[in-house]
N, C-alpha and C positions, 0 to 999 in steps of 0.2 A: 599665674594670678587668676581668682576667679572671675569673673566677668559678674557684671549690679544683674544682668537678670537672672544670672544663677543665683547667685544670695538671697531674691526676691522667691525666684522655685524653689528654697529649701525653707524660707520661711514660710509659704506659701502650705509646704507639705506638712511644716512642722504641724500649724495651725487646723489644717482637715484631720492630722491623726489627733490630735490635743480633740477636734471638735467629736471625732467619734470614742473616744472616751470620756468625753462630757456629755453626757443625753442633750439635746437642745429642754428649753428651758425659758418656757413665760413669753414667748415670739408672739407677737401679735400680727393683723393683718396688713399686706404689703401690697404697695401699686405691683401689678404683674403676677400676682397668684389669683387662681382659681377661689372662689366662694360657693364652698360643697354646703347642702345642707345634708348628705349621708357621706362617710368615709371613703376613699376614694380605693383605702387597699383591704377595711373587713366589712362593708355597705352598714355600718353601726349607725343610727341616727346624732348626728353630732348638737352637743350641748354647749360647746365651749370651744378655744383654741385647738385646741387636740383632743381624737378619739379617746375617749375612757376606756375603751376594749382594749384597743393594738396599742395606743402610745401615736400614733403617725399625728404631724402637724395635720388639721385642715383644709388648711389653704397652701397648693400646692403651685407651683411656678410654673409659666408657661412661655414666657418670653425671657429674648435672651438677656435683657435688660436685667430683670430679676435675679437670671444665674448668676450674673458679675455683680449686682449688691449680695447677693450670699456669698460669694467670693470672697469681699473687698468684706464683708462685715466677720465672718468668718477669721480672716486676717489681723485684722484691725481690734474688735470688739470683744470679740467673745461672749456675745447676748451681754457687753459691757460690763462682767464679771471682772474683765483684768483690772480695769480701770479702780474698783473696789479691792483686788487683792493684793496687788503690787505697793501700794503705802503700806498699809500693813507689812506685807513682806519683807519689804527696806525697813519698817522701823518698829512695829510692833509685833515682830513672828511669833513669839508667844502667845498672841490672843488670836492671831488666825487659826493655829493649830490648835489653840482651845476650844476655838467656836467650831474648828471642821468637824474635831473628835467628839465633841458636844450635841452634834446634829443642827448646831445652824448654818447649811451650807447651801441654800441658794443664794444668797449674795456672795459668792466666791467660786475661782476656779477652783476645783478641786486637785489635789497634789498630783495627781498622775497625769492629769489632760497639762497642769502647767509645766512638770517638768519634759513633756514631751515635745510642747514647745522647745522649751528653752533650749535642748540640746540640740534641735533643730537649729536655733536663732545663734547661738554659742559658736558651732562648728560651723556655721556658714561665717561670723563675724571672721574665726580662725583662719578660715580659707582665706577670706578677703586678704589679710595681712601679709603675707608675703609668699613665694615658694618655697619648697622643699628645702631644707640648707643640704649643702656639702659637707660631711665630715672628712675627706678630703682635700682639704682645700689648702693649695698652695701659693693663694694670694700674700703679697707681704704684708705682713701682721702690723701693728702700731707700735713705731718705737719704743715706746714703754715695754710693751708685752714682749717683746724680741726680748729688751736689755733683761726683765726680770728670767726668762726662759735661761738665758746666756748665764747668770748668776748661779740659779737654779742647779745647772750644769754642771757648774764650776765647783760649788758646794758638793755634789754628788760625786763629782769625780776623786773630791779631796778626802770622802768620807770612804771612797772606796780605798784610796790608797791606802791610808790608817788600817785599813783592816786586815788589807795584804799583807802589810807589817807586821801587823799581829800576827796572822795565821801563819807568817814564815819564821817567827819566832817562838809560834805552840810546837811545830814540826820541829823545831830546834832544839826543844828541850827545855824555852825556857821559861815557860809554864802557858794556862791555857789550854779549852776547852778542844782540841781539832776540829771536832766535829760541828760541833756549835758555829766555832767561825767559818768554816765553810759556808754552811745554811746563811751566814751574815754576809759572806762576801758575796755569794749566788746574789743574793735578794740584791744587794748595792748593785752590783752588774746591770741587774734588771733595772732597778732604776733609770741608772745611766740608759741606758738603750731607750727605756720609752721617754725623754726626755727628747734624746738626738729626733726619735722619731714623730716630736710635738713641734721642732724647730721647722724640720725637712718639711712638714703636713701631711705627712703618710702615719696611717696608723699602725700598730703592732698586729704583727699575721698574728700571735696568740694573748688572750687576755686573763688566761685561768690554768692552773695546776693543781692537781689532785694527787694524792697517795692513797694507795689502798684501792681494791678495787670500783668499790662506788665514787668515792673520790674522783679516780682516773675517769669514771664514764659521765661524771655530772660535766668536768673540766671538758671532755669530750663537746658534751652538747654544746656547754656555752659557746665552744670556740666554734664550731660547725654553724652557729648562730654569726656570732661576729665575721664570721669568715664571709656571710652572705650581706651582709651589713658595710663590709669593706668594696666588697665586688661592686654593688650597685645602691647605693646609700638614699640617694633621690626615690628608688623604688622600696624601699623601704619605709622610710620618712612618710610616703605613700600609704604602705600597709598601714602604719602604726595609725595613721590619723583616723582610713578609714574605721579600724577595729574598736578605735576608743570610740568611733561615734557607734558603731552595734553593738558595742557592751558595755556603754556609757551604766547602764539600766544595772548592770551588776554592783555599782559603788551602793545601793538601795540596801539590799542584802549583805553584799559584807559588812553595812556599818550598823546594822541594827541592833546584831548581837555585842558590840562593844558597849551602845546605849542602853543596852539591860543591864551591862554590868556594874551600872550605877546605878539602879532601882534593883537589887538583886532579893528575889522574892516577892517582890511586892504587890500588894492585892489591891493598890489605885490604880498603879497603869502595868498595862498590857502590852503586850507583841503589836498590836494595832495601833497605841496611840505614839510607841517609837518609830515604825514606818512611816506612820503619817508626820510626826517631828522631822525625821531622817530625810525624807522626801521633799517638803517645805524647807529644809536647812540645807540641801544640795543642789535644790534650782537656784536657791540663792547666789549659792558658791559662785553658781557656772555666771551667771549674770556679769558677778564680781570678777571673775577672770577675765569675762569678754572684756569690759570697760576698763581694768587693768592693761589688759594686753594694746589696746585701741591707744589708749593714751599713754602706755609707753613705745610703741610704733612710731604713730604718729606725732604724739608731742614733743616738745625740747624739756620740759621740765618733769623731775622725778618726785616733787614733794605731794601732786595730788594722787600717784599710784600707790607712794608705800604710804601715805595718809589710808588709802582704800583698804589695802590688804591689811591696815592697822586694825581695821574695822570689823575684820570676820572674826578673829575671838569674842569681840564687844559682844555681835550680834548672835552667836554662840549664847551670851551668856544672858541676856534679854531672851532670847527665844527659850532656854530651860528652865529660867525663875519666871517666867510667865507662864508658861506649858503645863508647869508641873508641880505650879504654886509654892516653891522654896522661899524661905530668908535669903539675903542677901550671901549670905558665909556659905550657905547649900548649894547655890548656885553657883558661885566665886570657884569651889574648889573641884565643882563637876565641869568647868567650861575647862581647867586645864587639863585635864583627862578628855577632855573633848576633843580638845588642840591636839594632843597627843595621839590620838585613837584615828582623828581625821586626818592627820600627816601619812599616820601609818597607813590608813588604806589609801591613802591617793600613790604612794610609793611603789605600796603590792600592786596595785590595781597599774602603774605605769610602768612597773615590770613586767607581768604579767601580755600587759599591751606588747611590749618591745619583744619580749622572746616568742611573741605566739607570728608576730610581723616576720620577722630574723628567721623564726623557724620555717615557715609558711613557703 
């Protein structure tokens, strides 16, 4: 379980990497900074808050007092950009992204310093919530889950019998495919087996078959995969978390090109103002999974989480008919192509995660 001061150092981190891809921005002067009248890193004669030459603040800190309000403001504020982007974000993300793409973006964090938070704030909420699971686990399961496994079973074994039947009766002559049923009865078999081995809580040494030779070597990796996933699952579970937090940054790029392909040709918007949409609609996500996941952790009731997750199509489709100025029916019918496109890469993308863990 992570410990509040870790959570606090990865929010902490989130917010310095978010502040240096945010230039700071309109700071004024603070108890415990320096009052230069020439620059302190290019000796420019200073006019204002910050040099005109270099960019550097003025007024530079000298006590430690000062360092922990840049800390704490850093943290918390964001030169008090969050506090203006986050409403929007939750409920009007089509006019933030209008206004980012637009050029009015000093009153807002900009997409890349805020999703660097969040992935930050996201994966540390993740942490919080519980340890690594077992997918070995041989704890006993809930009555119910037992008796449906037991059913399950029962069914599979009855389906395999019927088949036997048959196939001893294609051999027989008395009509029927041989071959075919075999491949039918194989597969039942299987069945059967990874069922026994869903009761037991042991998983199946192999998960994949192949013919052919690419086939045989794809089924290879997978199972050389699985097979390190069975060995040590906790360290696994491990990899996977860490991987999706360093390549969180890739769902950006894989989903951009799906978002052209509802503008296709188009000479209003550009490759620019879909990363900037795609960027502002996936800190969202992450926000919404952390508070999903939080309160269904911690809460007893399920109606304010699938209430939430109701709500990411909604905001889907408010953030494209605002972004991109649609009718009502343009919008409607690109949010579920949206639904659709955003499933699919969080799938690749959690694939992707798992076999690079497994393989690793």
């Amino acid at each position: 379980m992570t410990s509040g001061g870790e959570i606090i150092g990865d929010i902490a981190q989130g917010a310095m990497l978010s502040r240096a891809a945010e230039p700071e921005h309109g700071e004024g002067q603070d108890d415990g900074h320096t009052h230069e009248r020439a620059c302190l890193n290019c000796g420019t004669v200073l006019i204002g808050s910050h040099c005109h030459a270099c960019g550097q603040a003025a007024h530079v800190h000298r006590t430690l007092g000062a360092f922990f309000h840049d800390l704490l403001h850093g943290v918390f504020h964001f030169e008090g950009k969050i506090w203006r982007t986050l409403p929007l974000l939750a409920w009007r993300p089509g006019k933030l992204t209008r206004e980012y793409i637009d050029g009015r973006r000093a009153s807002y964090v900009s997409p890349i310093a805020l999703f660097l938070f969040v992935v930050f704030l996201s994966f540390a909420v993740f942490n919080a919530m519980g340890d690594a699971i077992s997918v070995n686990n041989t704890a006993a399961a809930p009555a119910e889950v037992q008796g449906g496994m037991a059913q399950a079973r029962e069914e599979a074994e009855q389906e395999l019998a019927k088949l036997e039947a048959r196939l001893a009766d294609a051999r027989a002559g008395k009509g029927g495919d041989v071959a075919v049923l075999e491949r039918e009865v194989e597969n039942a078999r299987k069945a059967v087996l990874v069922i026994e081995a869903a009761q037991s809580g042991k998983l199946p040494a192999e998960i994949a078959a192949g013919s052919g030779q690419g086939g045989e070597a794809a089924a290879k990796s997978f199972n050389q995969a699985w097979e390190h996933l069975r060995e040590n699952p906790e360290l696994i579970a491990y990899k996977m978390q860490t991987s999706a937090y360093k390549f969180a940054w890739l769902v950006i790029p894989l989903s951009v090109p799906f978002l052209w392909l509802l503008f296709p040709f188009s000479r209003r918007f550009h490759i620019y103002d879909h990363t900037v949409f795609v960027t502002y609609s996936v800190s969202f996500q992450l926000i919404l999974l952390a508070l999903v996941g939080v309160l269904a952790t911690w809460g007893e009731g399920t109606l304010l989480p699938a209430l939430l997750l109701a709500y990411s199509p909604f905001h889907m489709y408010r953030q494209v008919r605002e972004a991109y100025g649609l009718t009502r029916f343009a919008a409607w019918w690109r949010t579920w192509f949206l639904t659709f496109f955003a499933t699919f890469v969080l799938v690749l993308f959690a694939t992707g995660v798992t076999l690079y863990a497994a393989a690793g």
